[in-house]
N, C-alpha and C positions, 0 to 999 in steps of 0.2 A: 910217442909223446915224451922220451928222454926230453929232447930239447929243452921244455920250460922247467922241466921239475930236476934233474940231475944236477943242476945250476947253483943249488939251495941246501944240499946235504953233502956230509962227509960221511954219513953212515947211511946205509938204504933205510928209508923210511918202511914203519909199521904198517901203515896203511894207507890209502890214498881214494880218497872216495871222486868217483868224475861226473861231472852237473853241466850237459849238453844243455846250451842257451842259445845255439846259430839260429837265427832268422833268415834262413834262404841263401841263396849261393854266395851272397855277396857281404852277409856279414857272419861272418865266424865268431864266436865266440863261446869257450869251453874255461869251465872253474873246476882246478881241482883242490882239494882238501884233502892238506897231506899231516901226515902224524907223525913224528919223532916219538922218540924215547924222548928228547929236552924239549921238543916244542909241539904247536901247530899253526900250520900256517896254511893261507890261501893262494894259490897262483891262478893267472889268468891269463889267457892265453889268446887272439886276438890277433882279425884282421879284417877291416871294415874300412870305409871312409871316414869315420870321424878318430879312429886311432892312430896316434903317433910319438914319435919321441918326447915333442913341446906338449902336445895335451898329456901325456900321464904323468910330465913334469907339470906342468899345472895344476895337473889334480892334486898331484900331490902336498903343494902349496896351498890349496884351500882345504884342502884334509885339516893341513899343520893349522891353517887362521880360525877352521869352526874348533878346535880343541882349544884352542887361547879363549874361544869365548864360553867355556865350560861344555860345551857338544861331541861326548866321545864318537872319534872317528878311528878306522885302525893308520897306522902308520904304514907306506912303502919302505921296504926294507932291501938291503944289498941281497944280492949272492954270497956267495965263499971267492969271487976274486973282486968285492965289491961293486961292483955294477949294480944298477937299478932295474935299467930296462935291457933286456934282448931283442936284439932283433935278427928275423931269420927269413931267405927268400926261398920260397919254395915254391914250383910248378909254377912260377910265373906271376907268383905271389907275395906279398911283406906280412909276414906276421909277426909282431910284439908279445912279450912275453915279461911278467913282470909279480911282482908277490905281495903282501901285503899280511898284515897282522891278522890273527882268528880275532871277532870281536868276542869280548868277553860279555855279552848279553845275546839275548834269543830275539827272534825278529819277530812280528807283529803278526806273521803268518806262520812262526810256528806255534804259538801260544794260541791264535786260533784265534776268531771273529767271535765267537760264540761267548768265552771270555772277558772279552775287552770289549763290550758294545753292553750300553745302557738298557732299558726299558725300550724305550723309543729308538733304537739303532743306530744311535751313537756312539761315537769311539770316547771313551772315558780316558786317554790320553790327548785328545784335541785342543786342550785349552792349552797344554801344556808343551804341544808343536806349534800351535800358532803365537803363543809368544817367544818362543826360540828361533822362528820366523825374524819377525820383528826384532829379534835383536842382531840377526844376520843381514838385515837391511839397514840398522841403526850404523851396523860396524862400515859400510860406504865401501868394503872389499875393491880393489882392482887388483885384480892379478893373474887376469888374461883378459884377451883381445876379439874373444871369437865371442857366439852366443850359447845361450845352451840350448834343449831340447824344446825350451818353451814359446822362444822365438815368435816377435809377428813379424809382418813385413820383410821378409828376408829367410833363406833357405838356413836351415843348420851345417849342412852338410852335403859338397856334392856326392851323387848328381842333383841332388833336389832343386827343384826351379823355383819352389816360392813357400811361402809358408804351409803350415799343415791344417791351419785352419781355412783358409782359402782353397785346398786340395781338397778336403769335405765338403766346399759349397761348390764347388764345381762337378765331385762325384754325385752330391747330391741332385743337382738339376740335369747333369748327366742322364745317372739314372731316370728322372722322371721322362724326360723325353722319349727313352728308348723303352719304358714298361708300361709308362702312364700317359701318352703321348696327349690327351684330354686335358690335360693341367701345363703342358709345354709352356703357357701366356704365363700362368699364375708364376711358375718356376724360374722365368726370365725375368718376372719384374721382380722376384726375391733375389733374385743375383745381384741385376742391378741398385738393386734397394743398399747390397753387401757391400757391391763397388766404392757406391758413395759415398760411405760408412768408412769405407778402409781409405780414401782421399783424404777422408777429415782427419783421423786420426795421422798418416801421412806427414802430415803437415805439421804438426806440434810432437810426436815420438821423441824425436831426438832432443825435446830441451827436458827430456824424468828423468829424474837424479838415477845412481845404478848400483849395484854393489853384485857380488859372486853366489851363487846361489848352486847348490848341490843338482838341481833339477830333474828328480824321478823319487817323488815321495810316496812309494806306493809299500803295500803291509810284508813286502819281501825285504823292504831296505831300512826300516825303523826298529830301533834300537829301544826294548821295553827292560827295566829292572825286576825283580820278586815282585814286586807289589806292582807292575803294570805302569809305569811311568814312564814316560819319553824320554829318553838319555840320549839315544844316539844315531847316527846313521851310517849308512855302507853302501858300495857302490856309488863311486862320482865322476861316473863316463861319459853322463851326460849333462855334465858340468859348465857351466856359462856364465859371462857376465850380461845381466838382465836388467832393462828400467823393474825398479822396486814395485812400480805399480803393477805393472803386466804380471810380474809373478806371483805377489799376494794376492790379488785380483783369481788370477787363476787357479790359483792351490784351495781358497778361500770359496769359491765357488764348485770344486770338484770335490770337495769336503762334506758336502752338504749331504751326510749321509743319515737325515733320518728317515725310519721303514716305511713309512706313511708314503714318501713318494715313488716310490718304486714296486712294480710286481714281480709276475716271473721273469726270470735270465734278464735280472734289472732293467726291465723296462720301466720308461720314466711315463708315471703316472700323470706325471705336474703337465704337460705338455696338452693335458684334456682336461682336466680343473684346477680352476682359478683359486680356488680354496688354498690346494695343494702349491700351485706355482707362488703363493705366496708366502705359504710356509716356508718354503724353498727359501724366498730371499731373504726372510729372518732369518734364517739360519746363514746364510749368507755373511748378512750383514754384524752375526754375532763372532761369526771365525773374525771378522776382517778389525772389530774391534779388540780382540786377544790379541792381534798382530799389533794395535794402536796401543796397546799399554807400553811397548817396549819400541814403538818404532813412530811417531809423529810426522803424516804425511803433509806436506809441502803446499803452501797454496797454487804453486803448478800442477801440483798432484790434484790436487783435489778440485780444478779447474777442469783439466786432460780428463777426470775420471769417468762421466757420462758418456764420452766419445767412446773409450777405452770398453766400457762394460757391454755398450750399443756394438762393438763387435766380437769381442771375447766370446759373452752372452749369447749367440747366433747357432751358425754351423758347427756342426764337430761329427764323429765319427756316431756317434748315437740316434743323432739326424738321418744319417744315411740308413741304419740299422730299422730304424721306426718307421721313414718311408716304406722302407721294403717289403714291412711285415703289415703294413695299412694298405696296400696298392688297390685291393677291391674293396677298400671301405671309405665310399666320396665322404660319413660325416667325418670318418678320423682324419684326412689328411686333408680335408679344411681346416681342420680344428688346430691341427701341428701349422700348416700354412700362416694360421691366423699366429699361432705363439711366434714362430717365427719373426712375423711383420714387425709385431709388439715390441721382440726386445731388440729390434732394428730400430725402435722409432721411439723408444717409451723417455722421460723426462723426468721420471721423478724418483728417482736413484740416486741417494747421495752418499759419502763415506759420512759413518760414525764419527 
C-alpha cells in the first residue's frame, strides 16, 4: 500500500495505523492513519462506484461550505508534488487515493453511548445537531449534481436500480412469500399500498427546495468537544445534493433514539404498541423542530410533507429484520402489518 501513503511524506512516517472498511468485492475502501514527527494525517484509499475524481472534488467543496457555516470538517490536503487525488489502475481496477486532515475532536463512538445518552437514551448532543441541520439547509448549498446516500426515487449509485427504501419493500414482501407464504395477499397489498404512495410523492419531488448535505450521520462521523458538544463532522463520501425535506425528515426520524422503544439488538418495540409508536413521533417531531429554529420550511414543504413521511415512514431495512424474527408469530406480524398499513395511510402528521 506505498501508492496512497508514500505520496504525503518526505520522511517515513512513525506510524501508520490501517482501518479495513471494504464492503464486499465491489467496494474497497481502506483508512490509514499516518503519524509524522510534523503531523497527522488520514489517507483513504478507494474503489467503488460512487468514487471518483469530481465526487472527492465535490467533497471537498462542501467540506470547505460546512466550515464557512461554523461546522468543523477536516480539509483535503496535496501531496509533496501537490496533487489532491491519485489515481491508480490495478488488476483491472481504478482506485483513488486521496488525504485529508486528522480531526482535532474525538467521534461519538469513541467517547461512547454510555456517556453521551440521557436518562431516557438520548443523545445530549441532538439538539445541537439538529440545528446545525437546519442551518445547512438554511445555507440553499449547490455544489454538486448527483444525490447522496439518502436518496428517494432514484438509484445513488450504479449499479443500483432504484432507491433503497423501495429495495426493503420489495425484500420485505419477498421474503414473506417465500417463508410466510400465508400472508402472500396481506404483503402484496402492502406493496401496492407503497407503490401508490411513491406515484404521489413522484409527482410533486422535484418542486423541494435543496441544498448539500454531508449524508451518513452515524456515532463514527460526529465531531464531540471536552464537554460533549456537537462541533463537527468526517467522512463525506456519501455526500449529495438533497430536497431539505427528504433529509430532515429522515435524520429526524432515525434520531429518535429514546430506550423505551427499543429492545434487544434494537429491536423496535413501537411497531406493537401504540403508546410507544407515539412517543416515537414526539420525539420525531421535536428533532424536526431543532431543525426549524434555524431553517424555516416552505409552504411547498410543508404541503409535500404528509406524502413525503407516508413513504419515508414505511419500509426500511428493520422491517425486513422484524419480519424475520416474527415469521411464526401470526399476532406479531399482524400487528407489524397493521403499523405498516397506518404509516402508509395516517393523515394527521404535520411539521411543527
Amino acid at each position: 500500500m506505498d501508492f496512497p501513503i508514500n505520496r504525503y511524506f518526505s520522511t517515513e512516517p512513525q506510524e501508520i495505523k490501517t482501518l479495513d472498511l471494504c464492503r464486499g468485492d465491489n467496494d474497497f475502501r481502506k483508512v490509514y492513519i499516518v503519524t509524522t514527527e510534523e503531523k497527522k494525517i488520514v489517507i483513504k484509499h478507494c474503489s467503488n462506484t460512487f468514487t471518483d475524481v469530481n465526487r472527492i472534488d465535490g467533497w471537498s467543496r462542501l467540506m470547505d461550505a460546512y466550515r464557512v457555516l461554523g461546522i468543523c470538517c477536516p480539509a483535503i490536503l496535496p501531496g509533496t508534488d501537490g496533487q489532491t487525488v491519485y489515481r491508480q489502475e490495478t488488476d483491472r481496477r481504478t482506485y483513488f487515493a486521496w488525504a485529508e486532515e486528522f480531526a482535532p475532536y474525538r467521534t461519538a463512538e469513541q467517547i461512547g453511548e454510555d456517556t453521551l445518552k440521557d436518562a431516557d437514551g438520548i443523545a445530549v448532543y441532538a439538539p445541537e445537531l439538529f440545528r446545525l441541520l437546519g442551518t445547512v439547509a438554511a445555507a440553499k448549498l449547490d455544489l454538486m449534481d448527483w444525490p447522496s446516500a439518502y436518496c428517494l426515487l432514484e438509484p445513488f449509485c450504479p449499479p443500483d436500480t432504484t432507491d433503497e427504501q423501495t429495495e426493503c419493500a420489495e425484500k420485505f414482501v419477498k421474503y414473506i412469500k417465500e417463508n410466510i407464504p400465508r400472508y402472500t395477499e396481506r404483503a402484496e397489498r402492502l406493496l401496492e399500498l407503497y407503490y401508490k404512495v411513491q406515484n404521489e410523492l413522484r409527482k410533486v419531488y422535484p418542486l423541494l427546495p435543496t441544498s448539500c448535505f454531508q449524508g451518513d450521520l452515524n456515532e463514527s462521523n460526529l465531531l464531540l468537544d471536552d464537554e460533549n458538544h456537537f462541533v463537527g463532522l468526517i467522512d463525506f463520501n456519501l455526500c449529495g445534493k438533497e430536497p431539505i425535506l427528504n433529509y430532515t425528515v429522515r435524520e429526524a426520524l432515525w434520531w429518535t433514539d429514546d430506550s423505551a422503544l427499543y429492545g434487544e439488538n434494537q429491536a423496535r418495540l413501537y411497531f406493537y404498541d401504540k403508546a410507544l409508536d407515539d412517543l416515537r413521533i414526539r420525539s420525531f417531531l421535536k428533532n424536526m423542530a431543532y431543525i426549524g429554529e434555524r431553517y424555516r420550511f416552505t409552504e411547498i414543504e410543508r404541503e409535500i410533507f404528509p406524502t413525503l413521511f407516508r413513504y419515508v415512514n414505511s419500509f426500511w431495512w428493520h422491517h425486513v429484520s422484524a419480519v424475520e424474527e416474527a415469521k411464526d408469530d401470526d399476532e406479531k406480524l399482524e400487528m407489524l402489518f397493521d403499523w405498516l398499513e397506518k404509516q402508509m395511510t395516517r393523515e394527521d402528521i404535520r411539521l411543527p
